[in-house]
N, CA, C and O atoms as CSV, one atom per row, in Angstrom:
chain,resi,resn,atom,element,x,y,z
A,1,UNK,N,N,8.363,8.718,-9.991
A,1,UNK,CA,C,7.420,8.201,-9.029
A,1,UNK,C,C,7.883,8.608,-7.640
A,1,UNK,O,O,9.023,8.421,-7.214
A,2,UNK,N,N,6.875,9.191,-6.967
A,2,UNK,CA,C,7.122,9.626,-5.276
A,2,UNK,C,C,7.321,8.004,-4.584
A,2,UNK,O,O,6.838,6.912,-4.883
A,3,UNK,N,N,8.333,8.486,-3.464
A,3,UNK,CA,C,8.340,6.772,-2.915
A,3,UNK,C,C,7.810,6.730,-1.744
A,3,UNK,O,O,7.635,5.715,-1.071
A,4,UNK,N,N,7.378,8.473,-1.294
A,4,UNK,CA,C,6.511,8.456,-0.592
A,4,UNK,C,C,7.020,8.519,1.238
A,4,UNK,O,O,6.504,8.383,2.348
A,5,UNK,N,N,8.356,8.816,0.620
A,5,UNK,CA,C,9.188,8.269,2.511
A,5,UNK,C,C,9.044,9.771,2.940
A,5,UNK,O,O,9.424,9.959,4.095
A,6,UNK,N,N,8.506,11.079,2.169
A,6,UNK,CA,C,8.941,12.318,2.832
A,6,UNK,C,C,7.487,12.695,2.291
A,6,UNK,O,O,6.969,12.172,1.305
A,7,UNK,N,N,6.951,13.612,3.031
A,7,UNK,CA,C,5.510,13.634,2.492
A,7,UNK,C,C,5.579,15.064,2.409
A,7,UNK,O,O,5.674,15.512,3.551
A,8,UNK,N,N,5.571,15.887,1.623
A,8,UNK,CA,C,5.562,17.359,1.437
A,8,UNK,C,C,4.048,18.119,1.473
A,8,UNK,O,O,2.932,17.677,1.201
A,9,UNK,N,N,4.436,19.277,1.865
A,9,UNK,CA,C,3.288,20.196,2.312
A,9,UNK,C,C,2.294,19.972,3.529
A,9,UNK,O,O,1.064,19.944,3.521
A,10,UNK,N,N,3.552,19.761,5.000
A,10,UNK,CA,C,2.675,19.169,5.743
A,10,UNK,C,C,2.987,20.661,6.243
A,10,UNK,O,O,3.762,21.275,5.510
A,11,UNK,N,N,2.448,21.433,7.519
A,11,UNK,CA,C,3.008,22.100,8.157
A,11,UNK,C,C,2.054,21.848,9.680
A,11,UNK,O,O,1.000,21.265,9.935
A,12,UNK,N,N,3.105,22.663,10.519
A,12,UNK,CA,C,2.199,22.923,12.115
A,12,UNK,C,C,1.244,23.246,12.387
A,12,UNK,O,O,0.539,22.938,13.348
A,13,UNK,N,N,1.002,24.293,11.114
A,13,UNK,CA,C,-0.256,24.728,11.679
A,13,UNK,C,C,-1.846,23.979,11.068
A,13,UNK,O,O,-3.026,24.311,11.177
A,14,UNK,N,N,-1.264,23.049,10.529
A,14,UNK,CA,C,-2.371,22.291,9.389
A,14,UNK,C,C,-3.166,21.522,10.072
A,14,UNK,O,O,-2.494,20.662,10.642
A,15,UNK,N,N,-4.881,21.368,10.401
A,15,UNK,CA,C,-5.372,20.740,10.879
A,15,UNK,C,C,-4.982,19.475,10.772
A,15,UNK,O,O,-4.314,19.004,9.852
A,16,UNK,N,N,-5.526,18.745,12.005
A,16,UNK,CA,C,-4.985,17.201,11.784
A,16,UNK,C,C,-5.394,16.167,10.737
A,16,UNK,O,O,-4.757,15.204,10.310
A,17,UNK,N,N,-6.702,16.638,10.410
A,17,UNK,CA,C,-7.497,15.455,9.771
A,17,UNK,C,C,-6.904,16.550,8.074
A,17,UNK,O,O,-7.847,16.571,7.283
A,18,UNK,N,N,-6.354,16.893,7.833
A,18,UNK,CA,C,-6.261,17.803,6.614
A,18,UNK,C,C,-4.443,17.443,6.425
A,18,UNK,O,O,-3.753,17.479,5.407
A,19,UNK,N,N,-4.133,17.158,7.616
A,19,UNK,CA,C,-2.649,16.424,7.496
A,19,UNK,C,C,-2.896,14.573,7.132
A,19,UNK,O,O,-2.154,14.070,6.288
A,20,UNK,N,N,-3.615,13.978,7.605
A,20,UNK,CA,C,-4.284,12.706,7.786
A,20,UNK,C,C,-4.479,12.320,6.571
A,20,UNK,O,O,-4.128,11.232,6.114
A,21,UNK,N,N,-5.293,13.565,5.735
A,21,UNK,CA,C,-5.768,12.748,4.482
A,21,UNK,C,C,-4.445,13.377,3.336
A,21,UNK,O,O,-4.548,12.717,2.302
A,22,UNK,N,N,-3.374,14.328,3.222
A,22,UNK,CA,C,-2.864,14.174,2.491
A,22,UNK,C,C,-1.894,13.150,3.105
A,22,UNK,O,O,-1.530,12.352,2.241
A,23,UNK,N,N,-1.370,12.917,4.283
A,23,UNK,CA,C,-0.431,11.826,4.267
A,23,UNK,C,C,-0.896,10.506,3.551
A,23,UNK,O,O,-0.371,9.769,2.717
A,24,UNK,N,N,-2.023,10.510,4.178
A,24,UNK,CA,C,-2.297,9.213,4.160
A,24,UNK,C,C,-2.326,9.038,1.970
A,24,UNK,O,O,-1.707,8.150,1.383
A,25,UNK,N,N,-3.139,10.064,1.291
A,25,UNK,CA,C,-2.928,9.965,0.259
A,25,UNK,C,C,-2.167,9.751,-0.685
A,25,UNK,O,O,-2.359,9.324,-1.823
A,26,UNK,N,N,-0.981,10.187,0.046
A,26,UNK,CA,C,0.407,10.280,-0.631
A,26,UNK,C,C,0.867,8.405,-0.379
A,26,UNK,O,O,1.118,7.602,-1.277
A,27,UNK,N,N,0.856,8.193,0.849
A,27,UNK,CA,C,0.949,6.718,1.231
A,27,UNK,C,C,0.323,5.923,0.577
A,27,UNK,O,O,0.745,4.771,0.478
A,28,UNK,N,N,-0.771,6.291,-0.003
A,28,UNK,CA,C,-1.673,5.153,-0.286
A,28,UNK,C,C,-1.688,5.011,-1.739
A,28,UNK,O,O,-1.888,3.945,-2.322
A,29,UNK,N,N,-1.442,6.266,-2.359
A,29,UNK,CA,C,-0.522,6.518,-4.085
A,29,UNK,C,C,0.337,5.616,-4.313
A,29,UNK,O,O,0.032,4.801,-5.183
A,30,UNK,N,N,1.607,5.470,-3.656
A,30,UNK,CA,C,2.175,4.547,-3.657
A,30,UNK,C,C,2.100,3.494,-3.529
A,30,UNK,O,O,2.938,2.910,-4.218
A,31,UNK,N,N,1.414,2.778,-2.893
A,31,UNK,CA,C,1.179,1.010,-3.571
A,31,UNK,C,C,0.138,1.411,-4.121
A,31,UNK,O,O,0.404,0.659,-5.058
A,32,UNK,N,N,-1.014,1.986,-4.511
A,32,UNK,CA,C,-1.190,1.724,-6.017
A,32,UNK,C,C,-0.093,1.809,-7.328
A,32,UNK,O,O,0.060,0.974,-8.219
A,33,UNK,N,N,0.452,2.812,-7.180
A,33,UNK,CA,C,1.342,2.575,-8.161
A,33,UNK,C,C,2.636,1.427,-8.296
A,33,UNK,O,O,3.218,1.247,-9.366
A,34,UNK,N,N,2.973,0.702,-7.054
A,34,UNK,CA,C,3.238,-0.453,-6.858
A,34,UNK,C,C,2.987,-1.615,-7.717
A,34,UNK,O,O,3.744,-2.328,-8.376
A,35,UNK,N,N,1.517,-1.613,-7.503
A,35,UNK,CA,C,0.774,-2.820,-7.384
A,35,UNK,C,C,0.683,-3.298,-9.283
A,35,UNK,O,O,1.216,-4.338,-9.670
A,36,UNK,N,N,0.217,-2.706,-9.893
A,36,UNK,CA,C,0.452,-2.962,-11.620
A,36,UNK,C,C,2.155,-3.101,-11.859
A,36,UNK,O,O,2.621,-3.754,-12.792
A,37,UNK,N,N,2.957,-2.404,-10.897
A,37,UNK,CA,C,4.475,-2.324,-11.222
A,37,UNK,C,C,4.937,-4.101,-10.903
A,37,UNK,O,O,5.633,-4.807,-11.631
A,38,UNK,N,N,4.389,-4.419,-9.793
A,38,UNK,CA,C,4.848,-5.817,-9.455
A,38,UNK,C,C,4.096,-6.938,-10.439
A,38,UNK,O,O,4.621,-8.007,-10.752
A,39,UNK,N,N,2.723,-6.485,-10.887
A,39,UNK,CA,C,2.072,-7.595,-11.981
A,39,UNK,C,C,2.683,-8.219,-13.138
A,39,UNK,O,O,2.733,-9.385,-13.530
A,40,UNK,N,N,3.260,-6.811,-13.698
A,40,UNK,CA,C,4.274,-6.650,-14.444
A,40,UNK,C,C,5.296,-7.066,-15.091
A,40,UNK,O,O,5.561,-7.227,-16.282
A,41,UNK,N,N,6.181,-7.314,-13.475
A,41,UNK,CA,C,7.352,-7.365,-13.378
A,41,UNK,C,C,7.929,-8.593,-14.009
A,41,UNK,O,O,7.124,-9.390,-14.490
A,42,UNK,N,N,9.601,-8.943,-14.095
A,42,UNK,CA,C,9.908,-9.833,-14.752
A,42,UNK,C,C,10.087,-10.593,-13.132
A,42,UNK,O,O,10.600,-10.036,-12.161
A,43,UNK,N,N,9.388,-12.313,-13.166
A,43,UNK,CA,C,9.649,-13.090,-11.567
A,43,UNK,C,C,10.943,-12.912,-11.276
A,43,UNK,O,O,10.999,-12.545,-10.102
A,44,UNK,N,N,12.298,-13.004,-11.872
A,44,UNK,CA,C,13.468,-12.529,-10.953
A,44,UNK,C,C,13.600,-11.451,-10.255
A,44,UNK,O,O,14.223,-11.400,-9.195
A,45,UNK,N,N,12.777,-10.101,-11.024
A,45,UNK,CA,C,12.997,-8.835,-10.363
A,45,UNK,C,C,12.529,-8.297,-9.056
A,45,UNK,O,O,11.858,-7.275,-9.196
A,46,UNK,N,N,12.662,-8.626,-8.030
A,46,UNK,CA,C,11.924,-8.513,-7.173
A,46,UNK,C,C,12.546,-7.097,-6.283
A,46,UNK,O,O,12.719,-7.088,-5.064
A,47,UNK,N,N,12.787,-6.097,-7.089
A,47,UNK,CA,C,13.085,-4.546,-6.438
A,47,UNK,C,C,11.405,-4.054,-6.328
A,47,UNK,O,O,10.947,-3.716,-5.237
A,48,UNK,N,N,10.617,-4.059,-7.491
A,48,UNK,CA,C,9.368,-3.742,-7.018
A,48,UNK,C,C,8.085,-4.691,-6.056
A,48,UNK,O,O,6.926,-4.283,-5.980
A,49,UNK,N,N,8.461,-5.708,-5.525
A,49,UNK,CA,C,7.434,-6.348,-4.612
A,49,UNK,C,C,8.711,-5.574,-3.393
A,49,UNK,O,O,8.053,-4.958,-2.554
A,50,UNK,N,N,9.931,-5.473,-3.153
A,50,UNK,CA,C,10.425,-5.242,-2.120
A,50,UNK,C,C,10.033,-3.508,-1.730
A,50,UNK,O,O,10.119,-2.966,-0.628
A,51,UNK,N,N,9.660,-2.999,-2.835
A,51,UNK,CA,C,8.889,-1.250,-3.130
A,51,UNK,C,C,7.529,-1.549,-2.280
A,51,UNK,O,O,7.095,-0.867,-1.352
A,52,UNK,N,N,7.031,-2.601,-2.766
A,52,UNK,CA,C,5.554,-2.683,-2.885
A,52,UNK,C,C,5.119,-2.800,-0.714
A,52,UNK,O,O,4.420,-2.132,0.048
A,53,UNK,N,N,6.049,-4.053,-0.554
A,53,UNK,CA,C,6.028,-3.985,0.840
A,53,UNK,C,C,6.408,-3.090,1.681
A,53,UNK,O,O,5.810,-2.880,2.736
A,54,UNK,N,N,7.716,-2.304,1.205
A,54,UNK,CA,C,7.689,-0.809,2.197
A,54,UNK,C,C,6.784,-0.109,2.082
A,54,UNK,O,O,6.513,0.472,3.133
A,55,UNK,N,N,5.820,0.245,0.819
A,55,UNK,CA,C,4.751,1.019,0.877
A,55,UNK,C,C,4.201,0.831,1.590
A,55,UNK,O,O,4.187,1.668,2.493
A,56,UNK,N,N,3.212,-0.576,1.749
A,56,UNK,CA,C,2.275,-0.748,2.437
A,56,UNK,C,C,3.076,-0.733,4.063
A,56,UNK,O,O,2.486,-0.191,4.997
A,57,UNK,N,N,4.247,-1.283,4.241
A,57,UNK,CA,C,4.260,-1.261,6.103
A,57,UNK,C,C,3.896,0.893,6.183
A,57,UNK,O,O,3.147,1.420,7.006
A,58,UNK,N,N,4.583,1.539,5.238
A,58,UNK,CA,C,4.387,2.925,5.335
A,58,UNK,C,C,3.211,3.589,5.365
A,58,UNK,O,O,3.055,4.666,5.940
A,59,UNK,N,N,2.091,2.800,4.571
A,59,UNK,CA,C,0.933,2.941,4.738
A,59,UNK,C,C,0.223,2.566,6.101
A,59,UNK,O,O,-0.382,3.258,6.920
A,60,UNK,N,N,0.423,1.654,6.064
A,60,UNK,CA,C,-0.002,0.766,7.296
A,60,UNK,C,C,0.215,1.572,9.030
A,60,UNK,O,O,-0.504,1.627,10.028
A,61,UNK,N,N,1.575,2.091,8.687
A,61,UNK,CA,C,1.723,2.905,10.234
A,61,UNK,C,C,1.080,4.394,10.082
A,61,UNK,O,O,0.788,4.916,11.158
A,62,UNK,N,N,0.753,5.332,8.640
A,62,UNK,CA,C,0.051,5.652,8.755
A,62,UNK,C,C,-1.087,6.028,9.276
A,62,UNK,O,O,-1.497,6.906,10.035
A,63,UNK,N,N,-1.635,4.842,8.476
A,63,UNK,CA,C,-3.527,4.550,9.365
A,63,UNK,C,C,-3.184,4.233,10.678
A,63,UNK,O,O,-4.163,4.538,11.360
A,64,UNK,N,N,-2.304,3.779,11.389
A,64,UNK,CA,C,-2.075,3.513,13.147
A,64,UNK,C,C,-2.072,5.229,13.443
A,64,UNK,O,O,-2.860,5.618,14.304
A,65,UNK,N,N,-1.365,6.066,12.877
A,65,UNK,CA,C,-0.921,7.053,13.313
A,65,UNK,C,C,-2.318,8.236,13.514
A,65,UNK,O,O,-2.525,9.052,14.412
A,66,UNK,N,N,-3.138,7.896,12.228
A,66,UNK,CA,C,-4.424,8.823,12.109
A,66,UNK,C,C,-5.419,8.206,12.081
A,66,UNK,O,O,-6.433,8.649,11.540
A,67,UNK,N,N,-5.340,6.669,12.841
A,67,UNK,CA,C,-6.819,5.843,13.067
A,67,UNK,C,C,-7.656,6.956,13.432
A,67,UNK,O,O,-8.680,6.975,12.750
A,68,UNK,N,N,-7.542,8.289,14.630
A,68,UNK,CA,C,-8.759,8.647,15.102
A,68,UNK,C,C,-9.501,9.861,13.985
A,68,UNK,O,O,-10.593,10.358,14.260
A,69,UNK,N,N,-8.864,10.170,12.934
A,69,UNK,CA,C,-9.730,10.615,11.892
A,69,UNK,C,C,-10.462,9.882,11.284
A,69,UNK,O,O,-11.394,10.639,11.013
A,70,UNK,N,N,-10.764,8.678,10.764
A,70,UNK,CA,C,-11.560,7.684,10.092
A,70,UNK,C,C,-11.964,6.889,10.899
A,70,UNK,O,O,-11.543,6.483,11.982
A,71,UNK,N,N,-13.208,6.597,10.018
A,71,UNK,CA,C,-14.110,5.746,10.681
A,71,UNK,C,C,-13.312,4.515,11.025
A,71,UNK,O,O,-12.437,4.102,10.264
A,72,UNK,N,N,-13.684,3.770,12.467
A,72,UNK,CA,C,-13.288,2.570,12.871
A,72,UNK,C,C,-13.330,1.796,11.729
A,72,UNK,O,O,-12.298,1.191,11.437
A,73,UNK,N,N,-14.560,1.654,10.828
A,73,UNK,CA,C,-14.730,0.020,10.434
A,73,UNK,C,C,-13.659,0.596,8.624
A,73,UNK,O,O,-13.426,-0.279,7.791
A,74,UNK,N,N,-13.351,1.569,8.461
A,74,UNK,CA,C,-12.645,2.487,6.977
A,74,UNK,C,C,-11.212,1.768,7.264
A,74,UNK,O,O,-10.557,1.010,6.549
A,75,UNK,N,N,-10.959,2.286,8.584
A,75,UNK,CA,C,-9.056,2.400,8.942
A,75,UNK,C,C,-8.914,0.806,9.663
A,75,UNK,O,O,-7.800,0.317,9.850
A,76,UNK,N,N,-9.784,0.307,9.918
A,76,UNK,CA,C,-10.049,-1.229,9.953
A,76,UNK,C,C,-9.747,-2.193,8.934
A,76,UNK,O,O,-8.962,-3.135,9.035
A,77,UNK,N,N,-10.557,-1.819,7.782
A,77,UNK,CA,C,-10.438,-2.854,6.936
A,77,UNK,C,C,-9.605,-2.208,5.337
A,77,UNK,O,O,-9.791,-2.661,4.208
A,78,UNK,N,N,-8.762,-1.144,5.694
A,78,UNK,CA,C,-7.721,-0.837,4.688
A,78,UNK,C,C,-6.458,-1.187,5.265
A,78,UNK,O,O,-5.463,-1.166,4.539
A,79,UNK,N,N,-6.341,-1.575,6.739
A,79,UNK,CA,C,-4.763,-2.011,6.852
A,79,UNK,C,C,-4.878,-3.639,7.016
A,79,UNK,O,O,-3.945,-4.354,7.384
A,80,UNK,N,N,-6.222,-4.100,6.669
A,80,UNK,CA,C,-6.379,-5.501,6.816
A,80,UNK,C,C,-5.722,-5.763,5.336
A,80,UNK,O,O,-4.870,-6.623,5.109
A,81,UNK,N,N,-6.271,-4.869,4.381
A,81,UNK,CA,C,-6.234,-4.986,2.869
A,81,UNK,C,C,-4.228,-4.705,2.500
A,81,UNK,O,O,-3.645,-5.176,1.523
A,82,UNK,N,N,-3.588,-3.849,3.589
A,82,UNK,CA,C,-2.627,-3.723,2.955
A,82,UNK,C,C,-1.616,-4.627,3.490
A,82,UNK,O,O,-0.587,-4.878,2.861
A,83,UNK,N,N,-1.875,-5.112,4.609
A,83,UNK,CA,C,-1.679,-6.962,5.566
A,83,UNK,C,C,-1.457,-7.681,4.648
A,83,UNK,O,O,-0.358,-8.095,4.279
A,84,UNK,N,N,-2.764,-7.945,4.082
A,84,UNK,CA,C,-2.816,-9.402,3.331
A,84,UNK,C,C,-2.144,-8.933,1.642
A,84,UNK,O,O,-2.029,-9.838,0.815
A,85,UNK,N,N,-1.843,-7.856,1.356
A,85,UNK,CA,C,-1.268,-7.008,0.551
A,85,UNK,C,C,0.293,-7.621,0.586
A,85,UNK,O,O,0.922,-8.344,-0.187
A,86,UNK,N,N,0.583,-7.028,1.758
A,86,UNK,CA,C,2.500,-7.290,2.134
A,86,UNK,C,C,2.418,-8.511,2.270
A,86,UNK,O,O,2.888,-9.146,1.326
A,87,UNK,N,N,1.855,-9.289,3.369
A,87,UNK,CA,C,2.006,-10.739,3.092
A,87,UNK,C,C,2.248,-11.727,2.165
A,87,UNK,O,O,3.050,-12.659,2.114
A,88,UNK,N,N,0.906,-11.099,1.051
A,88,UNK,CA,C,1.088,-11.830,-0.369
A,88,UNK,C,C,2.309,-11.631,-0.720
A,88,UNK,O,O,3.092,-12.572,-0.850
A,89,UNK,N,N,2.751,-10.003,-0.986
A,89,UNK,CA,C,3.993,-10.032,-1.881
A,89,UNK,C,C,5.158,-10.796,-0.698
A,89,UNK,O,O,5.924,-11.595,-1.238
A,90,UNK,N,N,5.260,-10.694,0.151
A,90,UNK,CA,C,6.673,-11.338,0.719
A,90,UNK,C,C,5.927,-12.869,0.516
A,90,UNK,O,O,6.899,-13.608,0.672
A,91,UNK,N,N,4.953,-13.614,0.301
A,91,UNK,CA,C,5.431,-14.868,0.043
A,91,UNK,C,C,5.622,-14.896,-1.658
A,91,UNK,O,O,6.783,-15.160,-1.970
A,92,UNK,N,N,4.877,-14.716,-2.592
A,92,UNK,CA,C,5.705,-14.071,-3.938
A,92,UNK,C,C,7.591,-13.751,-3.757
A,92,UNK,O,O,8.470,-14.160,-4.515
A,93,UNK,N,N,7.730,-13.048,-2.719
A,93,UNK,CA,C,9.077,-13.031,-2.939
A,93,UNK,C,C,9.540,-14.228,-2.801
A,93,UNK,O,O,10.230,-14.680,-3.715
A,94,UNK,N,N,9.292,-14.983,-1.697
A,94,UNK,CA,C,10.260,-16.072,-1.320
A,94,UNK,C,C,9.954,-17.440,-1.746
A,94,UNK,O,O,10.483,-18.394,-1.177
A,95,UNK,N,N,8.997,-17.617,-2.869
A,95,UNK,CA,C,8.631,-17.989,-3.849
A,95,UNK,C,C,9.470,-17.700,-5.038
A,95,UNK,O,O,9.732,-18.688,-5.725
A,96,UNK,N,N,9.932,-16.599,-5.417
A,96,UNK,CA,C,10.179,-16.637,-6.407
A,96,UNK,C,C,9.459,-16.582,-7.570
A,96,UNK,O,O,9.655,-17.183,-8.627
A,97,UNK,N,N,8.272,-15.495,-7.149
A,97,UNK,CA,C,7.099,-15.169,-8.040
A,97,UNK,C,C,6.811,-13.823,-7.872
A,97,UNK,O,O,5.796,-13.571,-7.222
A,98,UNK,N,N,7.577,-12.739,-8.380
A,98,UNK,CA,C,6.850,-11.588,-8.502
A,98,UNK,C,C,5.864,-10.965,-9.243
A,98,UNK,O,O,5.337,-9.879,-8.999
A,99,UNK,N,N,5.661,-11.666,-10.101
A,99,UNK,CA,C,4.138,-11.441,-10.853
A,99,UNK,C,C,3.562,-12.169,-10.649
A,99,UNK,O,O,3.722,-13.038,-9.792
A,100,UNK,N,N,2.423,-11.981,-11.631
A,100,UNK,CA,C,1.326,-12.954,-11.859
A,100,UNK,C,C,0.315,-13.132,-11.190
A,100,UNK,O,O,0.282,-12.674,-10.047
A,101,UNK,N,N,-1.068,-14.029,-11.854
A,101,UNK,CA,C,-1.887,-14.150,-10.355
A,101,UNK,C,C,-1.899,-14.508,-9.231
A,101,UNK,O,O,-2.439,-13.954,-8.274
A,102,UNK,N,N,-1.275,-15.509,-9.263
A,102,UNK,CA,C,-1.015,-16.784,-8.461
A,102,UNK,C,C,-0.843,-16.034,-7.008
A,102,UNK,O,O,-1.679,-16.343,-6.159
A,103,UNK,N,N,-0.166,-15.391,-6.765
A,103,UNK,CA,C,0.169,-14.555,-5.563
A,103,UNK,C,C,-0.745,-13.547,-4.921
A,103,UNK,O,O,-0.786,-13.392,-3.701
A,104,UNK,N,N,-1.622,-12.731,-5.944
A,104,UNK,CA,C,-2.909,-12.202,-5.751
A,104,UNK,C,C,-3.745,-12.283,-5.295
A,104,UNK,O,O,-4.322,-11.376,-4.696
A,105,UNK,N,N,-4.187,-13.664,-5.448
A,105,UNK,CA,C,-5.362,-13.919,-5.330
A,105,UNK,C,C,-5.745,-14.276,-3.877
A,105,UNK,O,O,-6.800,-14.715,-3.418
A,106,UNK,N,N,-4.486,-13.931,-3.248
A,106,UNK,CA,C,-4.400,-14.304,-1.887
A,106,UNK,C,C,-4.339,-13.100,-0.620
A,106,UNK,O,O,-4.422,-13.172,0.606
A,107,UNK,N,N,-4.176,-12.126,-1.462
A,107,UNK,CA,C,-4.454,-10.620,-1.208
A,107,UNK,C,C,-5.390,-10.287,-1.192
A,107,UNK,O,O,-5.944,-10.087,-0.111
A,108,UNK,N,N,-6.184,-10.007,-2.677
A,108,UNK,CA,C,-6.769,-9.211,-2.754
A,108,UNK,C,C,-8.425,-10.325,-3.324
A,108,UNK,O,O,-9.599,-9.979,-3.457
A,109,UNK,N,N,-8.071,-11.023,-3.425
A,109,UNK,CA,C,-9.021,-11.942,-4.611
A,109,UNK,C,C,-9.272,-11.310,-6.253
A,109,UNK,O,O,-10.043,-11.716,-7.122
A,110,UNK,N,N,-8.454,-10.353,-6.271
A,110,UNK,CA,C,-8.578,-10.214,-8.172
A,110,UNK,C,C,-7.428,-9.880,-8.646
A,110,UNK,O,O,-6.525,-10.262,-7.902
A,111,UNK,N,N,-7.030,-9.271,-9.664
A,111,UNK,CA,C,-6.108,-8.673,-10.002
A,111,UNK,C,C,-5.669,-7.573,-9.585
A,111,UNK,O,O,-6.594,-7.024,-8.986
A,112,UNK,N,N,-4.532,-6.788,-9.569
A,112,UNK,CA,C,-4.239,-5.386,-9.011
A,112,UNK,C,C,-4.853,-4.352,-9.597
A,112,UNK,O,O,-4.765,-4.736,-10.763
A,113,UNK,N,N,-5.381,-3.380,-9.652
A,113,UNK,CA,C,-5.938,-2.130,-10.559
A,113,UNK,C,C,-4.917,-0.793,-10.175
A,113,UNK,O,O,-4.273,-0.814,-9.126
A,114,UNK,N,N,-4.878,-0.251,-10.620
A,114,UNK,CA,C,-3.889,1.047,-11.174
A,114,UNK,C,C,-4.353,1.825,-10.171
A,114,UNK,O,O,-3.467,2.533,-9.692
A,115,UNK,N,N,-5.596,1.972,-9.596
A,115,UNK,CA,C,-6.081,2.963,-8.455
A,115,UNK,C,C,-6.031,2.671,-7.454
A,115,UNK,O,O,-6.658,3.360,-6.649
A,116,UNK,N,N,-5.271,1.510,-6.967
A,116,UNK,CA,C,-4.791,1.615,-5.678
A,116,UNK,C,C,-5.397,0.412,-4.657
A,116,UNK,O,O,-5.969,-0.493,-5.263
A,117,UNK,N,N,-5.356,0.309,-3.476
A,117,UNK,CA,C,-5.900,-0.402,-2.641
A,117,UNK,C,C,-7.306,-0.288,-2.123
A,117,UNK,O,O,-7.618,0.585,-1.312
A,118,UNK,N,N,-7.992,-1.008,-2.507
A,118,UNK,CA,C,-9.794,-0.353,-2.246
A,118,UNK,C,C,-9.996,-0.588,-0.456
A,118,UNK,O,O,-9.708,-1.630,0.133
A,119,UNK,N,N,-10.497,0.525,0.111
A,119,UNK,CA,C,-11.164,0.261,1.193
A,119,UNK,C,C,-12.472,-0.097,1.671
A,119,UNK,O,O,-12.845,0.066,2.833
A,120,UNK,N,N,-13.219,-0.635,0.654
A,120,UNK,CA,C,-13.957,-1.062,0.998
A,120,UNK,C,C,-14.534,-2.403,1.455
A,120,UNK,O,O,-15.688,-2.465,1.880
């Protein structure tokens, strides 16, 4: 699994919005693949909600970084989604709940899905 901290195949001469969407893709791969990893998980293990929250702050500065390629209300309400994302899991952590719904439902209102963080 990419962890997503080095983002390959960027170069200088690469348009911006063509750098934008693979960063951001690569960023945004990662807490999906997170997100079923922490459902998962056994509640002591908390290496993948502590995965799950670097993704998203990584995601998150991302979309700060290439807000002006996407639409206002897109890059708006996907770092709201990956907010209430990290939030959930750091109170799950300090809870002492890395799975389950219980922590979810406060994120996202459903369960996690395998494809990632929806922006819509």
């Amino acid at each position: 699994m990419a962890d997503g901290k080095w983002v390959s195949g960027l170069t200088a001469e690469m348009e911006l919005v063509e750098a934008a969407r693979r960063v951001l893709e690569v960023r945004l791969r990662v807490v999906g693949e997170y997100l079923p990893r922490v459902e998962r998980a056994d509640p002591t293990d908390t290496e993948n909600v502590h995965q799950l929250r670097v993704a998203t702050r990584r995601a998150g500065a991302a979309l700060r970084i290439f807000k002006v390629c996407l639409p206002h209300k897109v890059a708006r309400r996907a770092g709201q989604r990956l907010r209430r994302i990290r939030r959930a899991a750091g109170r799950g952590r300090a809870t002492g709940t890395s799975s389950g719904w219980t922590w979810w439902s406060g994120a996202t209102g459903s369960r996690p899905s395998s494809s990632g963080p929806s922006t819509s």
